[in-house]
C-alpha positions in Angstrom: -24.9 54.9 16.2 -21.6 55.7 17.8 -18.6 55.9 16.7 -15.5 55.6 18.4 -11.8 54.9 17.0 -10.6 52.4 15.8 -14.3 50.3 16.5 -17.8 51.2 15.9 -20.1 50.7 18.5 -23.8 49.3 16.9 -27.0 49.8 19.1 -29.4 46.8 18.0 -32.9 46.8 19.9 -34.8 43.7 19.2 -38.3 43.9 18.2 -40.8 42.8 20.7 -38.0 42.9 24.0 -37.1 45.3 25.8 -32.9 44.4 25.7 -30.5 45.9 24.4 -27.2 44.3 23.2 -24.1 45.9 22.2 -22.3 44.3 19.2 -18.3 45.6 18.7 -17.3 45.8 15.4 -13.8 45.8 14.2 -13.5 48.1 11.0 -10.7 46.3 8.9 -8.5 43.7 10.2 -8.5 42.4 13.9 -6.4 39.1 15.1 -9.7 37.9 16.8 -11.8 38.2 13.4 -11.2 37.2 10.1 -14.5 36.7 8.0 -17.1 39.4 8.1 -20.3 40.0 6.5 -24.3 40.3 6.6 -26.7 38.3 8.5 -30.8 38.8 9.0 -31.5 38.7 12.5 -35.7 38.0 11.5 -38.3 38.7 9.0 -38.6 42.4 9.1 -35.5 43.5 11.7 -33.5 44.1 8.5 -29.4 43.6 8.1 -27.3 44.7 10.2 -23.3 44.1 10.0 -21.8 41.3 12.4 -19.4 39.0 12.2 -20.5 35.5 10.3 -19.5 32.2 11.3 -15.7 31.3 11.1 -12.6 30.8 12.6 -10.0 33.0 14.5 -6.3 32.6 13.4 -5.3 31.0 16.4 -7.8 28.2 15.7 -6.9 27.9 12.5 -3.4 27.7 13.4 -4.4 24.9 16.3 -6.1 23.2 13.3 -3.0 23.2 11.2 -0.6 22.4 13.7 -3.2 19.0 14.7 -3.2 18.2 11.0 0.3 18.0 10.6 0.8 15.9 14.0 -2.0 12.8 12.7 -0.2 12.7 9.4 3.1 12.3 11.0 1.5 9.7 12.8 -0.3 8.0 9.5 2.2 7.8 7.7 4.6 4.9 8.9 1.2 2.8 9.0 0.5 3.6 5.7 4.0 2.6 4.5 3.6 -0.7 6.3 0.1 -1.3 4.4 1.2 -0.5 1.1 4.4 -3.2 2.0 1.7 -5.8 3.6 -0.2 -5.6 0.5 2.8 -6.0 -2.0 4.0 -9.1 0.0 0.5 -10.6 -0.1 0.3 -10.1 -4.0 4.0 -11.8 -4.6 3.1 -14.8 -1.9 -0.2 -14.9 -4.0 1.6 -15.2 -7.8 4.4 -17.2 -6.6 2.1 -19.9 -5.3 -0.3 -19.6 -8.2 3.7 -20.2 -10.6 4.2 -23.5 -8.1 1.0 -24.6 -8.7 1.1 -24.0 -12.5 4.8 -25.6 -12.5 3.5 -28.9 -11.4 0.6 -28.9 -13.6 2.6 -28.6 -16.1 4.4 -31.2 -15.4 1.7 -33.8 -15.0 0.5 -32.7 -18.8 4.0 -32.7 -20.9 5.2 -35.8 -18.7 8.3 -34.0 -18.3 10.4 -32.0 -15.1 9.3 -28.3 -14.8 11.3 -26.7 -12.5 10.9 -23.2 -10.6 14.2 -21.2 -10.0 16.0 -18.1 -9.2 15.8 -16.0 -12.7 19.3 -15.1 -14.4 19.9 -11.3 -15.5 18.3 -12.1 -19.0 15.2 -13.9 -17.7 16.2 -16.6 -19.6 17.4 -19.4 -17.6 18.3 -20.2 -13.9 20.8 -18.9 -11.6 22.3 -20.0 -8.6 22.2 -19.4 -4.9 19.1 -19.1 -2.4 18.6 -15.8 -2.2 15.1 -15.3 -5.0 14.6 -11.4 -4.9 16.0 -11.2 -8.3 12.5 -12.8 -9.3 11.9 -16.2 -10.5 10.7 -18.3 -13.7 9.0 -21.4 -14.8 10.6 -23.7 -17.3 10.7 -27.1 -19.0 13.5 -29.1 -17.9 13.2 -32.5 -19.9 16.9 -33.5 -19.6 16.5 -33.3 -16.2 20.0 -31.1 -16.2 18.4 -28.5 -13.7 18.5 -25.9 -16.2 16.1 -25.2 -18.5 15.5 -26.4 -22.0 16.4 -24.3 -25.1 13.3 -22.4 -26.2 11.4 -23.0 -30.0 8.3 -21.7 -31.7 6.6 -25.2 -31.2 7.6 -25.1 -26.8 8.3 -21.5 -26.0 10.8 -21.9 -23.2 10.5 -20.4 -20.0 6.7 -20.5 -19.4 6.7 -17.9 -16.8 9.1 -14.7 -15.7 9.1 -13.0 -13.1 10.8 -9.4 -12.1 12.8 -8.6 -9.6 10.8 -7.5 -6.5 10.4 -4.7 -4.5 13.3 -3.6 -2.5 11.4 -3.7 0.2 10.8 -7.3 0.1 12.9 -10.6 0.8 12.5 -13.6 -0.8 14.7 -17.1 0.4 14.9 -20.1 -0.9 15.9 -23.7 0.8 17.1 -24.0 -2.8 17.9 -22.4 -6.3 16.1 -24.7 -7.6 11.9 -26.0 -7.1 11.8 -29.4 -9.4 8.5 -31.2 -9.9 8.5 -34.9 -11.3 6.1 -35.7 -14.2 4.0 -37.5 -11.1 3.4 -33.9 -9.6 5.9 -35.0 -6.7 8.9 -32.9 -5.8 12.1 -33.9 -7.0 14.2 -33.5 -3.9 14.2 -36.0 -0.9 13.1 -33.0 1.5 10.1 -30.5 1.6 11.6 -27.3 0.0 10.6 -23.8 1.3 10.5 -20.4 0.1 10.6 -17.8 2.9 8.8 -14.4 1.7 9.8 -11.1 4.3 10.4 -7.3 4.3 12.5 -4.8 5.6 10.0 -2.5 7.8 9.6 -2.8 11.3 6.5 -5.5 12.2 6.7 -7.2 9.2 5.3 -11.1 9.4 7.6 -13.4 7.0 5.0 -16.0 5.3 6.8 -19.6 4.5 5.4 -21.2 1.5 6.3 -24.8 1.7 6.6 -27.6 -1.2 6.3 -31.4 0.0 8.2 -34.3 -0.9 4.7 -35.0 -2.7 4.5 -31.9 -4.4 1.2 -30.5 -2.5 2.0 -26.5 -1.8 1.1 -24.9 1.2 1.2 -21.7 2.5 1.5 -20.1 6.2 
């Protein structure tokens, strides 16, 4: 064995060939190694020091750097799933509340309507704009507004919070009304119109016929 400063120079001569390889080791820290350690060449050759499988710094930098590039690029499309999904979920419970609304209507013979929410949760509000969340209530006056609550007929049936910010819900009116013969109480189909914010976003219109049926696109 030889050694020269800074490396050491190992002589290995494999059993059974008559070659001779030259393996330069770097004694402490070199930019172009970074793990070291022991490896068996074959059964009976012994150990001998070498470097191990591993990675340079440069690679590992190059591995970094391509790390942080894909999540750069993931993370807009991730964004936009997490929004899909919250849009699909509100689309799915506001449909299942229309569909509830008329039902209920058909059983207590009375007008349930489906409206923007107030601040309190407690009654509607105005305007067409739903993000604030919406409700389910008894309207047996037929006043548009809905009925005072009581132990016996809890009063609204259903409330909903306000939705994400990312979200946009609008309404043809304040007001959904269905008719104790599960037809809706206006002379037109009434739509709700459910979007977002982020770029690409598909707005899904969930329509209510003059016959009540509820359908969604």
């Amino acid at each position: 064995m030889d050694c020269i400063s800074p490396l050491n120079y190992y002589r290995i001569e494999f059993k059974g060939k008559k070659m001779q390889r030259d393996i330069n080791v770097r004694l402490g820290f070199h930019p172009h190694f970074i793990f070291y350690g022991r490896r068996r060449l074959s059964s009976g050759q012994g150990l001998v020091q070498g470097r191990t499988d591993g990675f340079t710094l440069v690679e590992l930098l190059i591995t970094i750097g391509i790390a942080g590039v894909l999540a750069v690029l993931a993370v807009p499309s991730f964004s936009s799933f997490i929004n899909s999904t919250r849009q699909s979920s509100v689309s799915m419970q506001l449909v299942s509340d229309l569909n509830h609304a008329r039902s209920e209507a058909i059983k207590r013979n009375n007008r349930v309507l489906v409206c923007v929410r107030n601040s309190a949760g407690t009654d509607c509000a105005t305007g067409t704009n739903w993000q604030a969340g919406w409700l389910v209530c008894i309207d047996a006056d037929s006043d548009n507004t809905c009925d005072a609550t009581s132990t016996a007929n809890p009063n609204p049936l259903d409330v909903r919070p306000t939705l994400n910010s990312n979200l946009t819900l609008t309404g043809s009116a304040a007001v959904i009304r269905f008719n104790p013969d599960g037809s809706q109480g206006s002379g037109t189909a009434g739509t709700l119109t459910l979007g977002g914010t982020w770029t690409g976003v598909v707005a899904r219109t969930i329509t209510i016929a003059v016959t009540g049926n509820i359908s969604r696109q």
